[in-house]
C-alpha positions in Angstrom: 0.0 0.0 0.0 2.6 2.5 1.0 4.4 2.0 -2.9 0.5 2.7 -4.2 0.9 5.9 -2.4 4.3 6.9 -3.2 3.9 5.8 -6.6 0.6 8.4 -6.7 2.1 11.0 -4.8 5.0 10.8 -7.5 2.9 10.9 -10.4 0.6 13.9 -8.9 3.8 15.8 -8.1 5.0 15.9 -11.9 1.4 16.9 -12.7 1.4 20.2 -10.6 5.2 21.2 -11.8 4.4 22.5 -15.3 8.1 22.5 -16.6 8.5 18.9 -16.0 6.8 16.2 -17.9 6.7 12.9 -17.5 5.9 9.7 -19.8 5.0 6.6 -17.9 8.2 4.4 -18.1 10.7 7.7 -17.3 12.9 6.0 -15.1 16.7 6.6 -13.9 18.4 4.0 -12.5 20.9 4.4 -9.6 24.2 4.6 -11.6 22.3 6.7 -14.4 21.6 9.0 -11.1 25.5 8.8 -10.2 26.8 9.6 -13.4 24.4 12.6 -13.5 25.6 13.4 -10.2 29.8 12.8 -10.7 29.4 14.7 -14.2 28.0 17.5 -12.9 25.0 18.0 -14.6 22.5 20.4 -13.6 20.1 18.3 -11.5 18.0 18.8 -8.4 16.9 15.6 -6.9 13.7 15.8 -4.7 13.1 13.3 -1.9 9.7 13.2 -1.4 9.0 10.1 0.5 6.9 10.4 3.4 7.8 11.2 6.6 8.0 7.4 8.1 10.0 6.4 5.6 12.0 9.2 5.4 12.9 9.4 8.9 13.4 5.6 9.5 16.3 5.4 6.4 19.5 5.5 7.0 19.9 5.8 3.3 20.0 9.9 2.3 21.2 11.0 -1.0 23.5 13.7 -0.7 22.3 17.2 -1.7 19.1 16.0 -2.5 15.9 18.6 -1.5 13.5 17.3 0.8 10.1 18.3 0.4 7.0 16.4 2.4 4.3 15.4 0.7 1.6 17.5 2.9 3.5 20.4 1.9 4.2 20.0 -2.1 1.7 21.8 -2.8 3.0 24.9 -1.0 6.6 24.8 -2.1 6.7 23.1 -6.2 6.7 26.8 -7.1 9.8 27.6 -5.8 12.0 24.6 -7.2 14.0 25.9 -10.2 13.1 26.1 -13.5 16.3 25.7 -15.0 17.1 22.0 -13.2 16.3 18.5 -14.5 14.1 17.8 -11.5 14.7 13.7 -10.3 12.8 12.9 -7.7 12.7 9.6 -5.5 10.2 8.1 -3.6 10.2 4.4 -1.6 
């Protein structure tokens, strides 16, 4: 149930950022993420699992922006525009 959620909660979160769009199999995979990450391209990568499982990993990606889901809403608008947004759910 939780991955139903996150999976949802992902999906509705591309939907209110208008400069992103996303096709249903967009996908990176962890050393597509790392190459990103060592070459230096202009990313922004968005946590936005919820609270639980954010606070019970002891896995964090370095960097990364952490936005709960009860507040989305509030703060997409000020993510920037000029960033390939990756975000990551559980």
């Amino acid at each position: 149930m939780k991955r139903l959620y996150a999976y949802l909660f992902t999906l509705c979160l591309f939907m209110l950022l208008p400069a992103v769009t996303l096709a249903a199999n967009d996908r990176i995979t962890k050393e597509e993420l790392k190459a990103k990450m060592d070459k230096g391209d202009n990313i922004l990568i968005l946590d936005v699992r919820i609270s639980g499982s954010y606070m019970d990993s002891k896995i964090k990606i370095k960097g990364a922006v952490r936005i709960d889901p009860d507040s989305i809403e509030r703060k997409y608008q000020v993510l920037p525009k000029d960033k390939e947004i990756i975000a990551y759910c559980t």
